[in-house]
C-alpha positions in Angstrom: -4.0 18.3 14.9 -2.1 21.0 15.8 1.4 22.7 14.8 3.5 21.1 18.0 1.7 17.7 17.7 2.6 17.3 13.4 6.2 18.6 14.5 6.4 16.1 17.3 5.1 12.9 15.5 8.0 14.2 12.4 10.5 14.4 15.2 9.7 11.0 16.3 9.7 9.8 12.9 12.7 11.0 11.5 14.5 9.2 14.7 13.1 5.8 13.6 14.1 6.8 9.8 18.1 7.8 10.9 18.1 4.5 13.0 17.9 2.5 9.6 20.2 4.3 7.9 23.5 2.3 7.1 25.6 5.8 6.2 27.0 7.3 9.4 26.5 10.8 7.3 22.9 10.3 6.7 21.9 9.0 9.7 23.3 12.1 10.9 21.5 14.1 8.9 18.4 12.7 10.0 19.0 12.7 13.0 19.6 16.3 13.1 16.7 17.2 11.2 14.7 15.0 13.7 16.1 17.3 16.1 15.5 20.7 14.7 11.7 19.2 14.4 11.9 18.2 18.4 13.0 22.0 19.0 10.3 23.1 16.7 7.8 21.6 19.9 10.2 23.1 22.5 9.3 26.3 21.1 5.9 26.2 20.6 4.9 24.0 23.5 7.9 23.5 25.8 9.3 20.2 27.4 10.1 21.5 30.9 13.8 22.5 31.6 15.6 19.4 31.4 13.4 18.1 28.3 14.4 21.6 26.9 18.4 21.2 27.8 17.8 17.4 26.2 16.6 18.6 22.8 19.4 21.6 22.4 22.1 19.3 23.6 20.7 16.4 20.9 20.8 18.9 18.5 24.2 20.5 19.3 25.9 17.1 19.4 24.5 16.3 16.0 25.5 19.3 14.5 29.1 19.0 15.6 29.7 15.4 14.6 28.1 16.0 11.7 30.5 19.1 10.6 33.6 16.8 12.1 32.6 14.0 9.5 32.3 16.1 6.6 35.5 18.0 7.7 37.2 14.5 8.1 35.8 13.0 4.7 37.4 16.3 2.9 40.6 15.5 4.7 41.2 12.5 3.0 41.3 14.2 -0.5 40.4 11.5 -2.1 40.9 11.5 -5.8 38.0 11.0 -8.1 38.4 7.8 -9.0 38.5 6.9 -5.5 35.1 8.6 -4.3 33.7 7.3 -7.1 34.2 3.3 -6.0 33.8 4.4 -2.4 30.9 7.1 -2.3 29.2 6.3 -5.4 29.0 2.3 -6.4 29.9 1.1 -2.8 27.8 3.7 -0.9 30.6 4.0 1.8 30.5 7.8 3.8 32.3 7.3 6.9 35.4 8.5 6.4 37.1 5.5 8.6 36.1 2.8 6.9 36.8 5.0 3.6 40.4 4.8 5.0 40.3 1.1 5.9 39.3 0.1 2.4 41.8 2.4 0.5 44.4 0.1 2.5 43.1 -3.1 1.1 43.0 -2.1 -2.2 45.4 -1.7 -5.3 45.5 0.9 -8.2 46.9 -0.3 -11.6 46.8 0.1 -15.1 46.5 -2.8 -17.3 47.2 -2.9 -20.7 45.6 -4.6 -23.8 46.0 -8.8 -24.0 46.9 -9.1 -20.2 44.6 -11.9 -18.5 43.1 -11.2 -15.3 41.8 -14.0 -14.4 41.5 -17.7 -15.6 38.3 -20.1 -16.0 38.2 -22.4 -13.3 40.8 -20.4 -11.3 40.1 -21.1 -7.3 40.1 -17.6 -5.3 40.3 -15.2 -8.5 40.6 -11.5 -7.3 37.9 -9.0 -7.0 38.6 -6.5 -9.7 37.1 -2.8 -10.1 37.4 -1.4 -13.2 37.3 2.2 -13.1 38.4 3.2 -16.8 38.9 0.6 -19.9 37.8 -2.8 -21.4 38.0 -6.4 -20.6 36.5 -9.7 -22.7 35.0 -12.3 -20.9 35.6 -15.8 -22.6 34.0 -19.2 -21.4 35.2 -22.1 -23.2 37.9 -20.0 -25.6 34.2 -17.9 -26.6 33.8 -14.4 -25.8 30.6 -14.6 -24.0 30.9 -10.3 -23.2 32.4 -7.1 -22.5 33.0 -5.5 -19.0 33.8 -1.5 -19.0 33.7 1.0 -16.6 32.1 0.6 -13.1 31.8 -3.2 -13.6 33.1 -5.3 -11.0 35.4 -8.6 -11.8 35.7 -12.0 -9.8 32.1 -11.2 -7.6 30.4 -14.0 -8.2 33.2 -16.3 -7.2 33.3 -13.8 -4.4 29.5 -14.2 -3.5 29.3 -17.9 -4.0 33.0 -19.7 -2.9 33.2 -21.0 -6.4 35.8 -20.6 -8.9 36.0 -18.6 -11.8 33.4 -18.9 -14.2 35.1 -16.9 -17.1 38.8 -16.0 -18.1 38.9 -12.3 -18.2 41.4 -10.5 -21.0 41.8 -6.8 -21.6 41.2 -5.2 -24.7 41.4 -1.8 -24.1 44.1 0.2 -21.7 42.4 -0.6 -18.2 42.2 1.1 -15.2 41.5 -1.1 -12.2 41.1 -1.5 -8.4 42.4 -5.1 -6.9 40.8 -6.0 -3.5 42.5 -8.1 -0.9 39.8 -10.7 -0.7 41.1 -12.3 2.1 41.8 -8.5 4.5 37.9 -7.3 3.0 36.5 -10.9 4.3 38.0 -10.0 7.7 37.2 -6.2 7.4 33.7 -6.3 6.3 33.0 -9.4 9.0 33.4 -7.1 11.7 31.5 -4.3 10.0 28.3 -5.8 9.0 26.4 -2.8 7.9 29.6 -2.0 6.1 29.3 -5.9 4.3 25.2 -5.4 3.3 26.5 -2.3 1.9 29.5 -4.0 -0.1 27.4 -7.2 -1.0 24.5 -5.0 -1.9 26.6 -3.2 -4.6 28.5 -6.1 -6.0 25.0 -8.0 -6.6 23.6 -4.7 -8.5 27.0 -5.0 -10.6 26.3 -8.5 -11.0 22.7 -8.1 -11.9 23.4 -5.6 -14.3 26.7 -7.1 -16.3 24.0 -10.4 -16.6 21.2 -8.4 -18.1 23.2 -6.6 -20.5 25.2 -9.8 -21.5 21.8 -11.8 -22.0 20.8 -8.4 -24.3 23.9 -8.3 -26.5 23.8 -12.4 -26.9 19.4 -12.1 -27.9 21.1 -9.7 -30.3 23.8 -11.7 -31.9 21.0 -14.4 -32.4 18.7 -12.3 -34.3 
């Protein structure tokens, strides 16, 4: 096989690989490396004129949105805890549904004692805690801790059901509130965008159930 055939067939196979990706910046990426790899044969082998014009325009127009999405991302300055939630648990690059979700969310503090949600409550919000402490309690027991990067009212969020837990802080708390109902209608519309968010909060869940089955093996050693 020869240099233009292994560029071709990684041209081609790059294009199938950016058409599954669910970030607009990746599949970028891709797409432009896919290109780059498509010029590669133009060079060695050549397409014809209008093949030629074809690949140096896909490439070009990848290029450019691709600069135009970073530049747009940096525009946002987002701060860190921000990019954290948005680029690094929820996996969320474009920077227009960056902006859409800032908009249905809530910054606060919270400090030690407050309640944030109630056992049994119907519709309990979808916290992200960013910085702090909360105990869960089930039946007046505290059944675990949640810290930083741990998501609150998911599983109500994921199944319709109420809350399963009352939630109390116990150290200062930095959180994120989500309008439940405004992210329901957002992410409907967006389904890439609602894999993506779903995707995360079941990771979160998975992960705040391991380490609470851990810590209660523990207590019954």
């Amino acid at each position: 096989m020869g240099y233009s055939e292994i560029a071709a067939l990684t041209a081609g196979g790059l294009l199938v690989a950016a058409m599954a990706m669910t970030s607009m910046r990746w599949l970028r990426i891709v797409a432009l490396v896919a290109g780059l790899a498509a010029l590669a044969v133009v060079l060695l082998v050549g397409l014809g004129t209008v093949g030629n014009l074809l690949v140096i325009a896909f490439v070009i127009v990848n290029a450019v949105q691709l600069v135009r999405l970073v530049l747009r991302t940096r525009a946002h300055h987002l701060s860190a805890e921000e990019r954290e939630l948005l680029e690094g648990v929820l996996e969320v690059q474009e920077p227009d549904h960056q902006r859409r979700l800032l908009g249905l969310m809530q910054w606060r503090d919270a400090g030690p004692d407050e309640v944030l949600m109630t056992q049994g409550q119907a519709n309990p919000p979808l916290i992200y805690i960013a910085a702090g402490a909360a105990a869960i309690e089930h039946e007046g027991k505290i059944v675990g801790v949640c810290g930083a990067g741990d998501f609150l009212g998911e599983m109500s969020l994921l199944t319709g059901e109420n809350a399963s837990a009352t939630v109390r802080v116990t150290n200062d708390l930095r959180m994120a509130k989500f309008d439940r109902d405004g992210l329901a209608q957002f992410t409907a519309g967006v389904p890439e965008l609602k894999r993506a968010f779903d995707a995360a909060l079941n990771r979160g869940l998975a992960a705040k159930v391991l380490r609470m089955n851990k810590a209660a093996a523990a207590s019954a050693d």
